[in-house]
N, C-alpha and C positions, 0 to 999 in steps of 0.2 A: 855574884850573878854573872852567867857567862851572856854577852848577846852578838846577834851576827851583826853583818856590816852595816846595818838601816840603824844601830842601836837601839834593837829591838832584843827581850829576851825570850832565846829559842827554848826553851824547857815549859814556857806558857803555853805555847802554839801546843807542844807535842801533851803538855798535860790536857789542854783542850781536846783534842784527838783522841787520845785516851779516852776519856769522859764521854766524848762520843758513843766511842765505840762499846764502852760498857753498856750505855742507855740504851743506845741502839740495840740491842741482843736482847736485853732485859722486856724490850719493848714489843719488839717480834715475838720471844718467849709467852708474854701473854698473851696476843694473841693467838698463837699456836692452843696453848694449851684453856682457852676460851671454847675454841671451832675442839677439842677431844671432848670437852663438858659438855657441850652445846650437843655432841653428837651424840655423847653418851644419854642422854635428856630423849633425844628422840628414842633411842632402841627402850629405853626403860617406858617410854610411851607408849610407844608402838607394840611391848610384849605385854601391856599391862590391857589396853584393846581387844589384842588378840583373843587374850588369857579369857576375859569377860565375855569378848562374843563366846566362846569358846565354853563359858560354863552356860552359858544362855542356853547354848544347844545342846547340852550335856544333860540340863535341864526335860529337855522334851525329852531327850531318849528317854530320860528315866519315868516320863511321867506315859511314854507310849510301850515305854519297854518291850519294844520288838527287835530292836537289836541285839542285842544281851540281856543273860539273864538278870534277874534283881539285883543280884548281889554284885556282878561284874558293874552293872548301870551306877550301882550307888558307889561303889568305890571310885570309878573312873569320876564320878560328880564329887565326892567328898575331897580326891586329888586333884582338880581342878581349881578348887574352892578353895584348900590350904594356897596354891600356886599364886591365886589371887591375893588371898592376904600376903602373902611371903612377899611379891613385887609391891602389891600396896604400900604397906611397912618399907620396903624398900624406899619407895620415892618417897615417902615422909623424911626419912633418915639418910639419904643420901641427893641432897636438894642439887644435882646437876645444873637443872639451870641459872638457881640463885648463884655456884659458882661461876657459870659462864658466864655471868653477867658482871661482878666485881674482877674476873677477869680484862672484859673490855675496859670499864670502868677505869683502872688501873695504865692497861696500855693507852687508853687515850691521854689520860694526864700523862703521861711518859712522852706521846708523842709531844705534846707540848715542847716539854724539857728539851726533847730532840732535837728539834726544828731551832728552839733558839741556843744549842752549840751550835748550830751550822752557822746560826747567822754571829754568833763568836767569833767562831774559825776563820768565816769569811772577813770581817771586820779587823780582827790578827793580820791575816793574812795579806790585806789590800792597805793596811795600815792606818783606818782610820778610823780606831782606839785607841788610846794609851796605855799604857801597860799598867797603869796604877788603877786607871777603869774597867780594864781588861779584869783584872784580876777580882775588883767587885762585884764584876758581874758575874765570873766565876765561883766566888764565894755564895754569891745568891742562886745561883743554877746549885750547887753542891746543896746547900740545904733547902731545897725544893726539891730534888731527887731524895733526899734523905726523908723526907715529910712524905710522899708519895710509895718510899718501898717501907713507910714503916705501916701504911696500909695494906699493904700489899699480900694475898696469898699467896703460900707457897705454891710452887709449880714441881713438875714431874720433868725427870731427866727425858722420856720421850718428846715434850714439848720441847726442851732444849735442842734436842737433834733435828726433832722436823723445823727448829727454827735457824739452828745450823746449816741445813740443806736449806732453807732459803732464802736466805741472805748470803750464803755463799756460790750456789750453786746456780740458783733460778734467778738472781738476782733483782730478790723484790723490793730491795731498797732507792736499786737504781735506774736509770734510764740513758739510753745512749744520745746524743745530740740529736739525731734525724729522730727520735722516738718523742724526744722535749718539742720541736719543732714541729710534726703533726700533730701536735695536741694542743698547741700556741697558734693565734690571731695571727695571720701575715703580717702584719706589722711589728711580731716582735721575733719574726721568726731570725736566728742568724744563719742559717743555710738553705735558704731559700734555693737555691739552684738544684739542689740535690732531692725536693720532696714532691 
């Protein structure tokens, strides 16, 4: 065991880090790919509406038939109507929502896991763990994430990316001092002078 000058060992802290930053990604990842489910839920709603208003009125033409002829009127109604079953069957068979929802499901227990590495890392870091409690609490974090992605659906390399762009780019994980501080009671603010 190598450790720095506090006689602490540094391969804990960086493996804590790590673990972090796994969970964290895994964690964003759901939620990305939740809000693509969630979104796709709507358009399969929203053309399955359409579709319906859509024979409804395809319905009168045919029954005024002034617009086309019979046989145009009833075709345009009988393609309507498969269109309808075709999205119907569709959302039976492709339950969107039900994913987006074991999606969040999944990232909130993650967020769990998240929040207490931080409070690891933190605890590592300011030194007041042991390194033998350190580490059972790391063992207990590891098979609690383990127990959470064995629930876990798969996810799409797209969710991976838009969660890539946000935690890397937009940075939705973090917040800057003056941004923690406007959103903190005066009393616990530590840059008061600056907000």
């Amino acid at each position: 065991m190598i450790n720095d000058d506090a006689g602490r060992d540094r391969y804990l802290l960086a493996q804590g880090r790590e673990a972090f930053g796994r969970v964290a990604y895994t964690h964003k990842t759901h939620e990305k790919q939740a809000d693509i489910c969630f979104t796709k839920h709507r358009w399969q709603q929203g053309v399955l509406i359409a579709l319906t208003a859509v024979s409804s009125g395809t319905f009168l033409v045919a029954v005024v038939s002034q617009l086309a002829s019979t046989t145009t009127t009833s075709l345009i109604t009988a393609t309507v109507a498969v269109l309808v079953t075709w999205v119907t069957l569709g959302a039976k068979t492709f339950r969107f929502h039900e994913e987006a929802e074991a999606h969040r499901d999944i990232a909130s227990r993650l967020w769990d896991v998240r929040e207490s590495y931080v409070s690891l890392i933190a605890d590592l870091m300011s030194g007041e763990i042991a390194d033998v409690d350190a580490r059972a609490r790391r063992d207990e974090l590891q098979e609690t994430t383990r127990a959470v992605y064995s629930f876990a659906p798969r996810t799409t390399p797209k969710a991976y990316g838009r969660a890539q762009k946000g935690l890397k780019f937009n940075e939705e994980l973090t917040f800057s001092s003056r941004e923690l501080d406007l959103l903190l009671p005066e009393a616990l603010r530590l840059n008061e002078g600056e907000v």
